[in-house]
N, C-alpha and C positions, 0 to 999 in steps of 0.2 A: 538815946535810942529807946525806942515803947518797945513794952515788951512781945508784940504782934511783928515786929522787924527784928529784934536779937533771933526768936524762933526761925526767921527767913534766913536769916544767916546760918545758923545753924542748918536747918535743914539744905542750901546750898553747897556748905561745907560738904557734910554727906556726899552729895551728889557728885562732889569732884571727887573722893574718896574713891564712890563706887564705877567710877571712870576706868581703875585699874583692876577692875575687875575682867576688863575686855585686853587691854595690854597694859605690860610691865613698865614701859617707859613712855612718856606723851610729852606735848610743847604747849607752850600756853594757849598757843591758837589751836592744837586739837583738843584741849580738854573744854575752849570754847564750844566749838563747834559740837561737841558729845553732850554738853552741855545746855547749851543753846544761854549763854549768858554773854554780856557782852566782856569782851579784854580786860577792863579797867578792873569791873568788878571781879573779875578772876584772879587778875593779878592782887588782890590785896587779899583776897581767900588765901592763895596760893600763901601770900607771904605770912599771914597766920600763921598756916598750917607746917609750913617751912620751919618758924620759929620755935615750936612747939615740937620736931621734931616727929611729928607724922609724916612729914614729905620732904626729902633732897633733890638738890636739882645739882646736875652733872656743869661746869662752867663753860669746859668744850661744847657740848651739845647746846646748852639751854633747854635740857628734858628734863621733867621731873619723875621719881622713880616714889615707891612707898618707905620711907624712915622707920630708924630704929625703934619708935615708939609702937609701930603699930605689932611689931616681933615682943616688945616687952608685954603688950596687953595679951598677947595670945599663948602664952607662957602659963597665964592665970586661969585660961577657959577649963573649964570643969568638963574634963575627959569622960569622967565614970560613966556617960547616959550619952555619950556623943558617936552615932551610929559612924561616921566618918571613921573613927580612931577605932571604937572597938570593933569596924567588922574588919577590919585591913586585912591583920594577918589568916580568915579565914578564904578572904577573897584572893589571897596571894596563892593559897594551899588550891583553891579553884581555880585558879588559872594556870596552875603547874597540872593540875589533871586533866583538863580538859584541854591545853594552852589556847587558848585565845581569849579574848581581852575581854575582863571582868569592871564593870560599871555600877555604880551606888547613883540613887535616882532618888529627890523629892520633890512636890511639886510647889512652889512657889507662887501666887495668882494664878494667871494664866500661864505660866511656863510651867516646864521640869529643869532642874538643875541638877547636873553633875556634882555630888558634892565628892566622890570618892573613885579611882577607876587604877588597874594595874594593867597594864596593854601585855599583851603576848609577846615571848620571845619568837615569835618567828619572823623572820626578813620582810615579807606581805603580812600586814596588820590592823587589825582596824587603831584610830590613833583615836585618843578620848582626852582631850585637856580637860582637867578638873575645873570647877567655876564656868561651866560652858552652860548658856540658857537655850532651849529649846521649846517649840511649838507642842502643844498638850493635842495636838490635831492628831499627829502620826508619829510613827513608830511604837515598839511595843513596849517599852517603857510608858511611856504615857499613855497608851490603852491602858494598862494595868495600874496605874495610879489613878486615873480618872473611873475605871469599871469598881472600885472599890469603896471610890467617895463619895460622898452624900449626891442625891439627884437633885439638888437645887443648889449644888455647886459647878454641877454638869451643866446646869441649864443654861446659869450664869458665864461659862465659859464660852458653851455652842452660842450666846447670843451678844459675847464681848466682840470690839472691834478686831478683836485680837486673832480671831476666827479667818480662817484663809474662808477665799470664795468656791475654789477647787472640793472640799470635803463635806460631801453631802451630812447633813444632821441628822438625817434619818439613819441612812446605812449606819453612821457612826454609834448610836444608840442600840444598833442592834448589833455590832462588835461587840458592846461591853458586856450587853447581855450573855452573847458566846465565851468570851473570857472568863463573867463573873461563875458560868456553868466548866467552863475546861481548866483553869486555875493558872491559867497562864495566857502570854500573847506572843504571836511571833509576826515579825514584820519584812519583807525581802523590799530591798528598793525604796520605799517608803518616802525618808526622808535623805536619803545619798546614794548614790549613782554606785553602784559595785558594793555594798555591804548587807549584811541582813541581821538580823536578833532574833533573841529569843529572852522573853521576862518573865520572873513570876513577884508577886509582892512576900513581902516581908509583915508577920504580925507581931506585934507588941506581948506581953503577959496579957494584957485586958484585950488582946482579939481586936485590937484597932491597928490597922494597917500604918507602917511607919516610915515606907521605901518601897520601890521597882529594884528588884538585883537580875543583872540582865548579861549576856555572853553573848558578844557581837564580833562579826569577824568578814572578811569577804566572799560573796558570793560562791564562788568557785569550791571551796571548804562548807561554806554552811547555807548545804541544803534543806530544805523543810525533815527531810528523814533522820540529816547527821544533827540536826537542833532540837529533834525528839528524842534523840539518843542523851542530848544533853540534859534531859530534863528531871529524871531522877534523883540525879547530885545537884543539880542546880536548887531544886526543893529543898533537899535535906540541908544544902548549907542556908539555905533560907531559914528553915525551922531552926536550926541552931544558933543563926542571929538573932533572931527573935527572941530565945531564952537567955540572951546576954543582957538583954535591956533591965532594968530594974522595973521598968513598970510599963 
């Protein structure tokens, strides 16, 4: 095999990995079809990845699930600068004060990704799976990661495929500018039917933006008045993340 096709492998591998990033458990034909590879070729990835113990497959089911291996490499990840791990327990202390559901936001290409989130103890809740990719179009987390980032990363987003046809460019340009002026975004409706938020960014030691931390909840509870009331503490636990990072 040249070495322009082990690469291919490799990076295929990958691509079945990051399959479970959407669900826990899949069959050879759904991690085809997420894939867009055909059976045969999956099925020897699969058995790889099997062998090596990054992937188990259930004998009942024929599902494969993510293997011990992948828990033993994540053991080793370097906490001390890892905004997931070290903002938790301030974001838990935020959502027992405010209760409702606290969210860690970065942006990835065109997306935002959830990388951290504690949902509220109340029965009606907004629900936030962690690992969740989202549109950089709407809502106030990605206002607020996009009003902060370079303008020729803006550009490149408003002019990616990735861009719904619904969200005008222009209006959107002049959101960020209201954001980059009021230090925060709040979104009602936006991007789901009965919820709303409210985001502010996160700055680093060096003043570089590093995260959206945002308190989302339903409609009926969070109105534009009760999400200005949350904005105070929602700041200050921001500025406090911020002094945790080493750099």
């Amino acid at each position: 095999m040249n070495e322009k096709k082990k690469v291919r492998a490799v990076e295929r591998a990958l691509d079945i990995l990051l399959c479970f990033l959407q669900r826990s458990s899949l069959s050879l034909t759904e991690i085809s079809e997420l894939t867009q590879l055909n059976k045969s070729t999956v099925y020897r990835l699969l058995s790889t990845l099997e062998g090596k113990g990054f992937l188990t497959r259930d004998p009942d089911t024929e599902k494969y699930q993510l293997g011990f291996r992948i828990w033993e490499l994540s053991v080793n990840l370097d906490s001390s600068n890892d905004p997931a791990i070290l903002f938790l327990p301030e974001m838990e202390r935020l959502r027992d004060q405010l209760d409702e559901t606290i969210s860690l936001y970065i942006r990835d290409g065109y997306e935002r990704v959830r990388i951290q989130a504690v949902e509220s103890k109340q029965a009606i809740r907004r629900v936030a799976p962690i690992g969740a990719r989202l549109s950089l179009a709407v809502g106030a987390s990605s206002k607020v990661l996009m009003a902060y980032a370079e303008s020729e990363i803006v550009e490149e987003v408003i002019r990616s495929s990735h861009w719904p046809d619904d969200v005008d460019p222009h209006q959107y340009r002049s959101q960020l500018k209201e954001i980059m002026q009021d230090g925060y975004a709040m979104s009602v409706e936006e991007r789901e039917a009965g919820t709303a938020a409210i985001a502010v960014p996160i700055f680093n030691r060096s003043a570089q933006m590093v995260a959206a931390l945002a308190v989302s909840g339903p409609v009926h509870r969070m109105s534009r008045e009760q999400m200005r009331s949350f904005l105070p503490d929602l700041k200050k636990s921001s500025e406090k993340m911020g002094k945790m990072l080493r750099k």
